[in-house]
N, C-alpha and C positions, 0 to 999 in steps of 0.2 A: 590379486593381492599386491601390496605394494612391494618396495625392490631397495634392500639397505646393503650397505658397503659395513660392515663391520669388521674396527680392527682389535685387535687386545697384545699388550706387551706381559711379560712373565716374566718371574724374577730371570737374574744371568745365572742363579746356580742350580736352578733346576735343569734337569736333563730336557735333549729334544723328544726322546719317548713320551716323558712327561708330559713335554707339551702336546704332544700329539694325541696322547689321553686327554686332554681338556680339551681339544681341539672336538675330539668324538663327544666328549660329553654334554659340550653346548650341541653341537649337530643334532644328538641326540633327543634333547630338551626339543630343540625345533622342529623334530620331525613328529616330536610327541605331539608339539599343540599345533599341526594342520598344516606345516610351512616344507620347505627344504632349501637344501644348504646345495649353491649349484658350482661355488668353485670355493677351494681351498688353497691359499698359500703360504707357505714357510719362508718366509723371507730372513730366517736367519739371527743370528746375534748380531747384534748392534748397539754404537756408543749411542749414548743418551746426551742433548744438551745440557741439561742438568742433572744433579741427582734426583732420584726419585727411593725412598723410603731408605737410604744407602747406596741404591745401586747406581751403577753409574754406564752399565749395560745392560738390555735387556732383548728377552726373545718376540720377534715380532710376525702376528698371525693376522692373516688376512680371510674374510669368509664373506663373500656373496653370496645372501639371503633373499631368498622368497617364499613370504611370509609374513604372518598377521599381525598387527603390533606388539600384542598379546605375547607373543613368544620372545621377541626380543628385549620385552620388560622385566620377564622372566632369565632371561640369559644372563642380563645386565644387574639383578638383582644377587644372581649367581655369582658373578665375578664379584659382587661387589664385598660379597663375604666370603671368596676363596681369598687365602693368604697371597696365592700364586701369582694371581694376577692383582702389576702393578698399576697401569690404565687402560683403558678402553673408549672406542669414540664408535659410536653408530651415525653415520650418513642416510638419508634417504635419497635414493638415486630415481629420474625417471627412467633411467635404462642400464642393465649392467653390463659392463665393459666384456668383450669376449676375449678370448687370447688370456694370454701373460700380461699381468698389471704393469705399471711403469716402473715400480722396483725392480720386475722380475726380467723387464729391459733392460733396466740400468746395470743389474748386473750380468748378464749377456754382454753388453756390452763392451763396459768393463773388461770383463776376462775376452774379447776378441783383442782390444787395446794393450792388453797384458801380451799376446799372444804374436803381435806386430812389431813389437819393440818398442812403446813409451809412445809418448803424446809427437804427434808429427807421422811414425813411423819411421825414422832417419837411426834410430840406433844411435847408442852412443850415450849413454847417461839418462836423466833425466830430461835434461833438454835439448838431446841434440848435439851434435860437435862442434858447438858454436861453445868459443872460450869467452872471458866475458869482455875482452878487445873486441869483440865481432858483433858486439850488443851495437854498441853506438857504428857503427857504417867504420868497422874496419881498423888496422891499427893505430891507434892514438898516439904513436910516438914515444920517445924516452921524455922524462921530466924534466924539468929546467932546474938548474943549479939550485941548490937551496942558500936562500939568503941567513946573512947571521941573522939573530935575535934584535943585535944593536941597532941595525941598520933602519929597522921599524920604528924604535923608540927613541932613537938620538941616544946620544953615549950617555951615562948614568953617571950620578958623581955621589961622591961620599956628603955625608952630611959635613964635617969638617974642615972641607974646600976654605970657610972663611964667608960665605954668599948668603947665611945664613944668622941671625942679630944673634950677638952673644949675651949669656942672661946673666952672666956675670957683675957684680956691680962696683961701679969702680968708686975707688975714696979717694 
């Protein structure tokens, strides 16, 4: 049987229960028409690049399937008229991925990085105890005097200096 990668997003205000009822319920569908569901993941609430029907987050499910087309035409016919779900994308894969998907690395990961103390490891803020003199290769020194205003644009004269034709008309 062939091998799909299917994901579906839910709206942000439905519960995770919720979603993990929908989650049984397509499984369910698939196991009805000949197929099975061989990994399941929750990856969580997450922002959206854009909005989608309002939301601007959404719950994201992951289900590696094996199984006949037939069942995920059905699945996808299912979401299409559940209010719940906001989109969904079916892959077909020549092989499914074992282990934890790449999300469910990246957040491992993440929470090890959180767990370290920040990007680097070195503690100390976000980046580090580098102030921002220590960006450019060390202290920069004090600033050089500030010059006047004038001294850029040569001294300013009033319009009545006399340097300017008088519109006056003389008799």
């Amino acid at each position: 049987m062939p091998l799909y990668e299917h994901v579906y997003l839910a709206r942000q205000d439905v519960s995770a229960q919720q979603v993990e009822d929908l989650t049984k319920q397509f499984t369910t569908v698939i196991e009805g028409l000949g197929g099975k569901v061989t990994k399941n993941e929750y990856w969580g609430v997450k922002s959206l690049n854009f909005r989608i029907r309002k939301n601007r987050k959404a719950h994201f499910t992951l289900l590696n399937v094996d199984a006949p087309s037939a069942a995920l035409t059905e699945v996808e016919r299912q979401q299409r008229i559940n209010e719940d779900v906001l989109r969904y994308l079916t892959v077909r894969v020549d092989e499914l991925e074992e282990g934890p998907s790449a999300m469910m690395r990246k957040v491992e990961r993440d929470r090890e990085r959180d767990e370290r103390g920040g990007f680097g490891g070195g503690g100390g803020g976000r980046f580090g105890d580098r102030d921002r003199g220590d960006r450019f290769g060390g202290d920069r020194g004090d600033r050089p005097p500030r010059r006047d205003r004038d001294d850029d644009r040569g001294e300013r004269r009033s319009r009545d200096d006399g340097d300017a034709p008088s519109r006056a008309v003389e008799e």
